[in-house]
N, C-alpha and C positions, 0 to 999 in steps of 0.2 A: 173778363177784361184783361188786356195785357199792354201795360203801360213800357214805352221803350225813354229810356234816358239816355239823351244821347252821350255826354261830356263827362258828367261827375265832376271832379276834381282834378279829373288826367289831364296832363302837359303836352306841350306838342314832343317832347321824349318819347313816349309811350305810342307814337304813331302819327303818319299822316292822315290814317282815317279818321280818325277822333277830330269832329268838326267844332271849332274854336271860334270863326267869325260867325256872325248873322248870316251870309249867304250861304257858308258850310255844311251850320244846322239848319234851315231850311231843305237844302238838298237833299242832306241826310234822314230829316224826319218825314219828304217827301217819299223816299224810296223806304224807310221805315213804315209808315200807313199804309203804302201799295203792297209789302208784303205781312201785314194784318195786325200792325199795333192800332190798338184804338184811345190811347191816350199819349201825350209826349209829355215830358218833364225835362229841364233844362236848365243849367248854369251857363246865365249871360257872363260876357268875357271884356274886360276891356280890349282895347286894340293888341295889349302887351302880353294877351294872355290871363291875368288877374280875373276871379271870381268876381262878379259887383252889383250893390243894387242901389248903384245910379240911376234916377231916372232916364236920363238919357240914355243910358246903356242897356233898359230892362226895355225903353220904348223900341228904340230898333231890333233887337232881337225878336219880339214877339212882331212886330210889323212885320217880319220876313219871315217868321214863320206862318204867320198867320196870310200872306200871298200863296203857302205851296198848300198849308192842310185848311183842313174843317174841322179836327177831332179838337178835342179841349186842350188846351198848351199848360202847363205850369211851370212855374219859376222855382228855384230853390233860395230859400234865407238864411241856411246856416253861417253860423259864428266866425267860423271863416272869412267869410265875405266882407263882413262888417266884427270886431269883437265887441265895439259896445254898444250896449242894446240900447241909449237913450237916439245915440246917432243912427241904428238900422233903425227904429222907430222913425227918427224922422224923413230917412230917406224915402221910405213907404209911404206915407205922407203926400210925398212930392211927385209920386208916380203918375204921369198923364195917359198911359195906357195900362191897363189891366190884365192879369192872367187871368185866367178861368180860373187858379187854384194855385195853390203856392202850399210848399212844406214847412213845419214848425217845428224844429228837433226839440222835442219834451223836456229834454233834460240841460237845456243850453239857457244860462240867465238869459231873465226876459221873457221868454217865451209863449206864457201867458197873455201878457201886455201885447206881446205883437201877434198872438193870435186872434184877440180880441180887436187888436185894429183892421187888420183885414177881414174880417167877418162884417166888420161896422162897413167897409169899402165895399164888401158885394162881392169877396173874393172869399171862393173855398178854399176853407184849411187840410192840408194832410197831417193830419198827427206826426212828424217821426218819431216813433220807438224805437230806440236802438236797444237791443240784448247786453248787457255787461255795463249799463247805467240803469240810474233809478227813473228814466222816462214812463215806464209801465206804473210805477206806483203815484207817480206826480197826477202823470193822466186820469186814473182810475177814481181819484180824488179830487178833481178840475171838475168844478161847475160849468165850464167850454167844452166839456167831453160831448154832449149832447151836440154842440151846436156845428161841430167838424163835417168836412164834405166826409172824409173817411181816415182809417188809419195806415200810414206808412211801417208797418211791421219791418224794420229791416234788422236782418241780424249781420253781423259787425264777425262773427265765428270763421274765419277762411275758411276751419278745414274740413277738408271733403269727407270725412269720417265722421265728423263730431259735428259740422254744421245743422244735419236735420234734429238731433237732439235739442241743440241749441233757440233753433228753432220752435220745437215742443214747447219745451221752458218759458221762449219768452209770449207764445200763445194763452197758455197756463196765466201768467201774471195777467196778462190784459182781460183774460175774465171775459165777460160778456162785453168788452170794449164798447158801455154806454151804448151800445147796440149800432155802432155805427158798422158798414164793412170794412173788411181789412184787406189789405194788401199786402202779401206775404212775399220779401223777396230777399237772396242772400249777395254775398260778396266774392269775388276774387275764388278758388277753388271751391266753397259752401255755393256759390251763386246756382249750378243746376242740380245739385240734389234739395236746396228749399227749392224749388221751382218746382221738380217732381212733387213735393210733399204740397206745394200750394196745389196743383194737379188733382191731388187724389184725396186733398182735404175741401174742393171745392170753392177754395181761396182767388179773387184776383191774384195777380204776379205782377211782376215787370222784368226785364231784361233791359241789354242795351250796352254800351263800349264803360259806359259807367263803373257798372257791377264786375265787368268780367272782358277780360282782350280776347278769350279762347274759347272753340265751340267745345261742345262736349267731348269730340275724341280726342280733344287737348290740340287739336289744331288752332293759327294764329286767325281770327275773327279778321275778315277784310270790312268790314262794315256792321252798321246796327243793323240795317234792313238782314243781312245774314244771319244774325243773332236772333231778330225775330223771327226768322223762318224755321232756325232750327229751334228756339222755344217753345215755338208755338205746337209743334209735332211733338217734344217731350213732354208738353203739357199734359198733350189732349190724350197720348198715349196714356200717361198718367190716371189722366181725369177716368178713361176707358177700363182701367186694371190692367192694361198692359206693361208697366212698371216692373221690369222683374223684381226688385230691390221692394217691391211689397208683396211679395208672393212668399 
């Protein structure tokens, strides 16, 4: 599986390609699926740009993405969006259209509470684990570890040196992750060496303008559907033992 995110957090600073409205990401996760992601993950946007999970804002984004693809859509709920968990709780609540799946950063108050409401809704949880918080020990402890569609392993490490270690480490703590599967994926210069190591660890992954603006030979990414093309080749090389960096 290789899950493509289109947005993250990036601003329209960071690029035109980075799609910010509902018609954007649509287009974007359309030509993302046709070049071989099979899962999307998304942060709806207000008009102004803003993270949110407004109903209204979480129902149009998924309505337009759900016109271009078929693959499962997920939403993000990080703290960002909303900081207090009684009001993201109730915004989720209020939600008239549904993800398939939405993220739970482990380690962001609340967390629990709203992973348990969206379970209760019919909507799969991603665990986020982040590396450099205590999300892996919260987790591994949560009576909800069982009940998660899967986990979000993201390591939070930029750098290109130290990121697959980082990586290790925070595989290490999550243990037999309640036995859920994990999805392994890094950030900003870490983003394609965890991807090779997801590869050859046999790991889902993801990619996407989220994680990273640059392809591997440090060229400027014109698009996610480009990031998943060149992923998906570093993957499988990976997954193949063609990796020289594990030889």
């Amino acid at each position: 599986m290789v899950q493509v995110c289109l947005n993250g957090r990036r601003a329209g600073a960071d690029g035109a390609c980075v799609p910010l409205s509902p018609e954007a990401m649509a287009e974007s996760a359309a030509q993302a699926v046709a070049a071989g992601a099979t899962d999307v993950h998304v942060h709806p946007r207000t008009p102004c740009g803003r993270d949110s999970l407004s109903p209204r804002i979480v129902a149009a984004t998924l309505q337009a993405l759900r016109a271009r693809v078929t693959v499962p859509v997920g939403v993000a709920t990080g703290a960002w969006a909303e900081p207090d968990p009684a009001v993201r709780l109730r915004q989720l609540r209020c939600w008239t259209v549904l993800p398939d799946h939405a993220s739970v950063n482990w380690h962001e108050p609340g967390a629990e509470e709203l992973a348990a409401r969206l379970i209760a809704m019919g909507v799969g949880v991603e665990a986020g684990i982040w590396s450099g918080t205590d999300g892996a020990a919260r987790f591994t402890a949560s009576p909800l570890g069982p009940k998660v569609l899967r986990v979000l392993a993201e390591v939070t490490d930029p750098g290109p040196d130290t990121a697959e270690a980082s990586a290790r480490g925070l595989i290490a703590e999550l243990g037999d992750a309640h036995g859920r599967p994990v999805l392994l994926h890094g950030e900003e210069g870490g983003a394609w060496p965890v991807l090779r190591l997801a590869g050859r660890l046999g790991l889902a992954t993801r990619t996407g303008l989220a994680d990273t603006l640059l392809l591997p030979d440090g060229q400027r990414a014109s698009s996610n559907a480009r990031l998943v093309t060149e992923g998906l080749a570093l993957y499988r090389s990976a997954a193949e033992g063609g990796d020289s960096s594990n030889r």
